[in-house]
N, C-alpha and C positions, 0 to 999 in steps of 0.2 A: 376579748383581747387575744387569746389562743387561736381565734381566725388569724388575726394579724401578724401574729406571731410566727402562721404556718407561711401564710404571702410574703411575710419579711425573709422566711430562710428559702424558698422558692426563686426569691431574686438574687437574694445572696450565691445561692447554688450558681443559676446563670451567670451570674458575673465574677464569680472563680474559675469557672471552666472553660469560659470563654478562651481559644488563643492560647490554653493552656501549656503548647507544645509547638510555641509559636518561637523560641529558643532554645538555645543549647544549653546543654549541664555545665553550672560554673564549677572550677576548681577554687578550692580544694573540698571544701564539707559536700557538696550535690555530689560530685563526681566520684568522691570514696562510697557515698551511701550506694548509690545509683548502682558501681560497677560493682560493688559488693555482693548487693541482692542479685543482681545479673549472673556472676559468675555461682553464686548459690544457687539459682534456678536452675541454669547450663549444668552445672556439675551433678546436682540432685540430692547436694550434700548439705543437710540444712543444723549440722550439728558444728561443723568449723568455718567459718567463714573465714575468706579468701580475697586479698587484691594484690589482682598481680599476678596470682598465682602461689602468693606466702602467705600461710597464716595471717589474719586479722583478728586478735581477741581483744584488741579494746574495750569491746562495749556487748553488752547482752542482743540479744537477734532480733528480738519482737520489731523491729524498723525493717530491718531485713526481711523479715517474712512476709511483714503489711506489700511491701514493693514488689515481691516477689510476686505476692497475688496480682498486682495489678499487671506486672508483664503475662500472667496467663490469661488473665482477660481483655487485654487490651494491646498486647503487645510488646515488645522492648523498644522502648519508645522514652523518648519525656514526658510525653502524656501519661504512658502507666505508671511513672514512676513517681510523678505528684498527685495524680489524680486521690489516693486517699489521704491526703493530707486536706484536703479544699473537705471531704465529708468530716474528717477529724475539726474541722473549723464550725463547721455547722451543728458541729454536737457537742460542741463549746458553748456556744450559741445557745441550744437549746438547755446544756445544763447552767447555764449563767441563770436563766431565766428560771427555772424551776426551782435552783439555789434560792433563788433572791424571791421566790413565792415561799416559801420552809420559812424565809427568814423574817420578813413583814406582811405574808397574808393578802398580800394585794398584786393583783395581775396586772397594772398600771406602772406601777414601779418594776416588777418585775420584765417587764416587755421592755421599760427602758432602761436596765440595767444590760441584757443582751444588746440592744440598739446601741449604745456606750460602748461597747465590750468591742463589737464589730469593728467600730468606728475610728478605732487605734489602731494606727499607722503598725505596729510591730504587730498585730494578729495577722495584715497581709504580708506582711515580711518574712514572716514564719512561715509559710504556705506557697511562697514564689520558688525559695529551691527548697530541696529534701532536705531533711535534719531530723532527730530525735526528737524535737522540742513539741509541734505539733502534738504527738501521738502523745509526749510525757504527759503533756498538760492539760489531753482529756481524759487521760487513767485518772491525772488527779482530782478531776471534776468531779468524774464520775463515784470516785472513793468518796469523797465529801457528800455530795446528793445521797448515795446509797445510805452512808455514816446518820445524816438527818432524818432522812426515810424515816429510817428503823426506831430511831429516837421517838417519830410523831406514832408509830403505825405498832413497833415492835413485830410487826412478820420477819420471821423466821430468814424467808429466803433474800429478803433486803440486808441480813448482817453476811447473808454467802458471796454477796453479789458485792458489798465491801470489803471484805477479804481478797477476793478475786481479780477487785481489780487493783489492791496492793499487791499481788501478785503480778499484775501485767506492768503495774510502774520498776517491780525490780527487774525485770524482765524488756525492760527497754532503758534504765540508765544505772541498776543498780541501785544500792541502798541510799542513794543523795539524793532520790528521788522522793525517799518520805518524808523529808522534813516536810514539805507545805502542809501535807492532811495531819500528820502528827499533831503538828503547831499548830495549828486550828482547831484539832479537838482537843489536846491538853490545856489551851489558851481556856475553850468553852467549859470544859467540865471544871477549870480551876477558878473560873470569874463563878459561874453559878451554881458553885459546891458540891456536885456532881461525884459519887461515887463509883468508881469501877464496878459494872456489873458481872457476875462471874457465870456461866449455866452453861450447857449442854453443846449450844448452840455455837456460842463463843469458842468454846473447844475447836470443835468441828472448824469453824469459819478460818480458824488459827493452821487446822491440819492443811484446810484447802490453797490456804496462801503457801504455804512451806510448797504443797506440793504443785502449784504453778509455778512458784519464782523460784523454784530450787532444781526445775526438772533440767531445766540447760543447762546450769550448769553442773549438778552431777554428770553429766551425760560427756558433757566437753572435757571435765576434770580427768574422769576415767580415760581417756583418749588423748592427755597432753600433760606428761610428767610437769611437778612442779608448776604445776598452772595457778592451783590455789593462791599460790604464795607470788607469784607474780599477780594476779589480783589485789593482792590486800596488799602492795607493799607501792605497787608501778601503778595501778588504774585507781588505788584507792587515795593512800594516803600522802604519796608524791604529786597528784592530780588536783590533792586540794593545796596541801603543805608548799609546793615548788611550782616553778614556771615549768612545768614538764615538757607541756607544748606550746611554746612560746603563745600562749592568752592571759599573762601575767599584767594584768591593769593596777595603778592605784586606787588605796580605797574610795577615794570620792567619785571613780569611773561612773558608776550608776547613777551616785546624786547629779552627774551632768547629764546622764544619757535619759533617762527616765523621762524627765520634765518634757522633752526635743520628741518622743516617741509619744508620749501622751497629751498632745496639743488637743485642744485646748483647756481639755477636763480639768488638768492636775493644777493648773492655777486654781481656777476660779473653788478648785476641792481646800486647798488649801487655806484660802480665803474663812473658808466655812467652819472649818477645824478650828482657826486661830478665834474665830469667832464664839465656836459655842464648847469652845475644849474643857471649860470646868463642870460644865454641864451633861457632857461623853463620860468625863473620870469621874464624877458622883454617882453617876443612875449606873454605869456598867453596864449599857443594855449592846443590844446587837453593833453598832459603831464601833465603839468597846471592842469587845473582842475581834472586831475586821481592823483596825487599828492597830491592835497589838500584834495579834497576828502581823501585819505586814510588817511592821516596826520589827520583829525577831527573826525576818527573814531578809529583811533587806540588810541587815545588818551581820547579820550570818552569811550572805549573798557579797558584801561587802569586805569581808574581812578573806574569805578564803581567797587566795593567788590568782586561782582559773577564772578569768571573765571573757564572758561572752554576752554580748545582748540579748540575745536568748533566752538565755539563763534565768531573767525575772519575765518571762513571759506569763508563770502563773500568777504575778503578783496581782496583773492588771484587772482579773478576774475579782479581786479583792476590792481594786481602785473602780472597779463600773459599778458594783454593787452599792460603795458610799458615795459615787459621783449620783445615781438615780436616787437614792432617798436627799442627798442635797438637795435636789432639785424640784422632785416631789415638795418639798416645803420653803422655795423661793421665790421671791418677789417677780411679778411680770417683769420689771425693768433688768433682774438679770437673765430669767426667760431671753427677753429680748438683744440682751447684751451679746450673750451666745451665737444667737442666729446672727446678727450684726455680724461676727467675727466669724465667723464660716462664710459668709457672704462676700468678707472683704478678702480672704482666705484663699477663696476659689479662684476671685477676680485677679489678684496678685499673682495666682499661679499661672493663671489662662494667656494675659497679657507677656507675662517670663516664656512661656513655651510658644507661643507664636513670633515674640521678637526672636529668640532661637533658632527657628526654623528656618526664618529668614540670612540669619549669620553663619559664616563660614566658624565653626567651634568644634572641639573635640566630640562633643556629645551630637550624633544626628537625630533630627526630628523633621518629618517630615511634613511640610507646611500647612497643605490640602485637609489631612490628619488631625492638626494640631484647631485649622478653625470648624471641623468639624463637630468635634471631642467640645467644643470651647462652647458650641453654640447649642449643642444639643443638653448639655448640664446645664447651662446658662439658665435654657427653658425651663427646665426641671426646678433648678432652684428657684426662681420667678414664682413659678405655679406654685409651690411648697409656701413660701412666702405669700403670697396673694391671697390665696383660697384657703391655708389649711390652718383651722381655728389656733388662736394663738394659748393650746396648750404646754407643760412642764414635757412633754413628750416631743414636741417640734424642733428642739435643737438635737435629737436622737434624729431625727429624720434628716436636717439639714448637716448631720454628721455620717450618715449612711451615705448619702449621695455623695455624700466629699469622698468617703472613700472607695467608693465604687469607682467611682473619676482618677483618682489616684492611681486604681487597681488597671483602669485600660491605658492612660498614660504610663503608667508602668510596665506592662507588656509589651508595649509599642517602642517604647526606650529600647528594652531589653534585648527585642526583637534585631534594632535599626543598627546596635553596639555592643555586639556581639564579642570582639573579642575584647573589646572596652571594658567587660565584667567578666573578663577569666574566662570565657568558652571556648576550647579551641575545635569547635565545630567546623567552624570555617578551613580550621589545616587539617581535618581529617578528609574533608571533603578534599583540597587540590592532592594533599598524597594520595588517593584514592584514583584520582585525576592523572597523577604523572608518575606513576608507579609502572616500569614497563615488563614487569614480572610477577605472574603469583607471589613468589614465596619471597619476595623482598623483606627486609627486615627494617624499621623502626628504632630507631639508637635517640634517647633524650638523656643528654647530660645534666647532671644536678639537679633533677627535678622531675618531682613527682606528680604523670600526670594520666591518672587513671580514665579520664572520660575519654583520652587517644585512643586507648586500647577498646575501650566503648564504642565508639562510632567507625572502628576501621574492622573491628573485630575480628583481632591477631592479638597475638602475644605483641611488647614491645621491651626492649630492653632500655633498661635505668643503670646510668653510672650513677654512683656514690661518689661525689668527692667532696663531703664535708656539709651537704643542708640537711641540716638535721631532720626532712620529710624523707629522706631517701634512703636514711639510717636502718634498713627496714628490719624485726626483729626476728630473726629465724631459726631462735632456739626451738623452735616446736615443730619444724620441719623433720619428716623422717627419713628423707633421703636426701640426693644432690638436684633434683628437678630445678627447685626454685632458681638456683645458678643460668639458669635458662631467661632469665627475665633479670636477674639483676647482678650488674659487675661491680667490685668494691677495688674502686681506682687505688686504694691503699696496699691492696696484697698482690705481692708479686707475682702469683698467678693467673689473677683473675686480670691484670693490666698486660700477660700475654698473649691473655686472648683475641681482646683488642686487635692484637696484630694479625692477627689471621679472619677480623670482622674487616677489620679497612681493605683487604684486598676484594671484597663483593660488592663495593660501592654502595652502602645503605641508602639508607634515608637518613641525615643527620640533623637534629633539632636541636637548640641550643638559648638560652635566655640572652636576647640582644643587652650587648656594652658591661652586663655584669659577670660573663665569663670568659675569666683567663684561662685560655686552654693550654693543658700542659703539652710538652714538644710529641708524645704520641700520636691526642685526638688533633691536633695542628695540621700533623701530614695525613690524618684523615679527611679534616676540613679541605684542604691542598685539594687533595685527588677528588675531590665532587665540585662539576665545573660551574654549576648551576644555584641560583641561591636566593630567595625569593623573603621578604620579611612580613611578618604579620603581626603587627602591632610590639609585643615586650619579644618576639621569637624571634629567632631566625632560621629558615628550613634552606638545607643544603641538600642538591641531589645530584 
């Protein structure tokens, strides 16, 4: 099984890197990360991070630094900048599957519980643009494997290597990062009566976490009065408590997103549950605690303000684990159901994207492509059906290829709809194109859009007049530099600058039909004769 195991993340590998960098950085979550680690590389400053040129202390660096590596190995580029996200997937992958050997003993199950894990729509969604999520949800992997390890083995250097890496999950979201592993081992030691073990080791293991997850931010504290306490008050407790950043969903967000991200598994899981649920709560065994487990984090996940989809990306790892032993002990006819519904799955998509191609729609695809993609899966699926024995493992198979299909039709989207998904790659390119001076200058009203100053690579100036992305925080600035990069339309200073920026003829950018521009940028807009629109923009020059 571990051959196959290795050919299955071998393809996987391929078919994440593929085109990798076949698109621009969307705004707003790619293009903060992206410009973030960029201006952290360029500056060499890897204790404050920076966009814009201001202060950024939102969130712990560990994402920033992973990216930062990749633009030294590969460039400043979009490829370096998700390239270790697509490895972070793959070692998901691989700890899914050695989880789920810890857990039932069997390499059969185990290989399709990663096959499962893969095969959700939201593990590629995670890994198409930059985000924390990715990197969070192999720290957390890896604390659980490590957490088990030591359980089966007790070596020493398996409880440092769990410390270590609850160090790396504070170290990339902070402390909301430990509920998953927490709640899974309180869950276990409290189902199988499990007392705290106390010794030498533990100590130690205890020292080495403080001193990974503590080292930035002592390091940042000492360098940014009052930073503590804008952590614990602004990134902590308003973050879960308040719609801080306007990701304020109702509780039932998840119970509708969840289902839609995990086709087709989470039915047919469900089905199994309602089925054998007095039989899970009497024995207690390993279901048991993945159940409860999930149950106290979806609900936990459910009740705080901030939602993002993302944000249950570790759950799924929970949901491929009970989706493969379901399966493991189901009838040929739902074996069969499964591959049925991935087959009708694919064919329903193939047929949607070729009529597409053909229609004049907002979304382009292009036709050639489209029966391309259509007829080369086609085959694949056929063969998988035809030839390959009908074990509890072949709807894991006809789930990898769905989503491998998904993953190049997705690219190719991406590619063809560029500013259709937030990239404004395209207007960094003609300003680049119709700029008839070096040192021309870059003016975006109301709106914050990091990945410009990414691909033009200049400073750009940001008016403030009221969206709260532009609000940008500069108490922890030490001098007047940042003023260089962003005007606050509010103060009577900063909107006399303005005046003496309209007489150089910028570049002026603006969000098409939703800005009224005050009588100022007005006679700015006036005096640039030129005016071209890209999609939700409008560039004046």
């Amino acid at each position: 099984m571990k051959n196959k195991l290795y050919i299955f993340l071998g393809i996987a590998f391929f078919a994440l890197i593929i085109n990798l960098n076949s698109w621009g950085l969307t705004e707003s979550s790619e293009a903060r990360y992206a410009t973030i680690a960029k201006e952290m590389f360029l500056n060499n400053d890897y204790i404050n991070p920076t966009l814009l040129g201001i202060k950024h202390l939102h969130k712990p660096p560990a994402t920033y630094y992973i990216t930062a590596l990749g633009y030294e190995i590969f460039g400043i580029n979009e490829f370096g900048a998700r390239f270790f996200m697509q490895i972070a997937l793959l070692f998901q992958i691989f700890l899914v599957f050695k989880i789920t050997l810890l857990l039932y003993k069997n390499e059969k199950i185990a290989l399709l519980a990663s096959l499962v894990y893969f095969s959700f729509p939201i593990t590629i969604i995670a890994v198409r643009t930059l985000t924390t999520d990715a990197y969070l949800t192999t720290f957390i992997l890896a604390s659980i494997y490590f957490w088990l390890q030591y359980k089966e083995t007790f070596k020493p250097y398996l409880l440092y290597l769990f410390y270590f890496f609850l160090g790396l999950i504070f170290e990339t979201k902070g402390p909301v990062g430990f509920i998953v592993p927490l709640t899974f081992i309180i869950a276990y030691k409290l189902i199988y009566k499990e007392k705290i073990a106390t010794n030498i080791h533990q100590f130690l293991g205890l020292l080495l976490f403080l001193l990974v997850s503590a080292s930035w931010y002592l390091a940042v504290i000492n360098k940014n009065e009052h930073l503590l306490e804008y952590f614990i008050n602004n990134q902590l407790i308003e973050r879960v408590s308040q719609n801080k950043f306007k990701r304020g969903k109702p509780f039932w967000y998840y119970l509708l997103i969840m289902p839609l991200i995990g086709l087709p598994w989470l039915f047919y899981l469900i089905f199994y549950i309602k089925k054998n649920i007095k039989i899970i709560f009497t024995q207690k065994n390993i279901e048991y605690i993945l159940l409860i487990t999930f149950s106290i984090l979806f609900v936990t996940l459910s009740i705080s303000t901030s939602k993002l989809i993302l944000y249950v990306l570790p759950l799924y790892s929970l949901l491929a684990i009970l989706i493969a032993k379901y399966l493991s002990e189901s009838t040929s006819d739902v074996i069969r159901n499964i591959s049925t519904f991935y087959i009708l799955l694919i064919l329903l998509i193939s047929i949607s994207v070729i009529t597409i191609s053909f229609l004049t729609t907002k979304v382009v695809i292009n036709s050639k492509f489209a029966f391309i993609i259509t007829f080369c899966f086609g085959t694949i699926y056929f063969t998988i059906y035809k030839y390959v024995k009908s074990t509890y493992l072949k709807p894991g198979y006809f789930g990898v290829v769905f989503i491998i299909f998904i993953t190049f039709l997705f690219n190719h989207i991406l590619k063809q709809n560029e500013l259709k998904i937030n990239s404004v790659k395209p207007i960094a390119e003609f300003i680049k194109e119709n700029s008839n001076q070096e040192d021309y200058e870059v003016i975006v009203y109301n709106y914050l859009l990091p990945s410009l100053s990414y691909y033009l690579n200049k400073d750009i100036l940001t008016i403030n007049h009221g969206k709260y992305t532009t609000q940008r925080e500069t108490q922890f600035e030490i001098n007047n530099n940042w003023k260089k990069t962003l005007i606050n339309y509010f103060d009577v200073e900063d909107r006399a600058r303005l005046l003496t920026i309209k007489n150089k003829k910028p570049i002026f950018l603006i969000k098409s039909k939703k800005s009224n521009l005050p009588d100022t940028l007005l006679i700015l807009q006036q005096k640039l004769k030129n005016k071209k629109i890209f999609g939700k923009f409008e560039v004046y020059y």
